[in-house]
C-alpha positions, 0 to 999 in steps of 0.5 A: 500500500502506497503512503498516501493511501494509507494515510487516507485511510487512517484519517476516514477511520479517525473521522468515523466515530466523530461524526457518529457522536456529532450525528448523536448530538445534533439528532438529540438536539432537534429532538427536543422540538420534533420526531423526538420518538424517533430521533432520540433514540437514533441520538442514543444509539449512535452516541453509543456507536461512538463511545463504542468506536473510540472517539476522541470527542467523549463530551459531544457522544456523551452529550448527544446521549443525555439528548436522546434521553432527554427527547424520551423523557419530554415524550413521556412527560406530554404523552402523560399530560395530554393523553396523546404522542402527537404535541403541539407548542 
């Protein structure tokens, strides 16, 4: 194998679990305010496919973790509250 090739594939493998974890926290983001049954828990898998995969951006995962969480939790809560899944601001 060449150098360069190399050197490209070491840097897509370092690539890889970073952007598993800033899918993680932007997914959890936007979960707080739609799709949060869906999003959150795609937030929590994939900050978890990062931690799996070594990221060096633990905070970001971790964060996109508790994200995920969160968008679960305010599904809960509304679901709760107005006796629906569906919820409006």
């Amino acid at each position: 194998m060449s150098q360069s090739t190399q050197e490209t594939t070491r840097t897509a493998s370092r690539r890889d679990p970073y952007s598993f974890a800033v899918a993680s926290f932007i997914l959890g983001l936007v979960g707080l305010l739609v799709f949060n049954i869906v999003l959150g828990p795609m937030a929590v898998v994939l900050g978890l496919i990062a931690l799996h995969r070594g990221t060096l951006h633990r905070h970001r995962a971790y964060l996109g973790i508790l994200l995920g969480v969160a968008d679960l939790v305010v599904l809960a809560v509304v679901t709760a509250a107005d006796h629906s899944v569906t919820w409006h601001i």
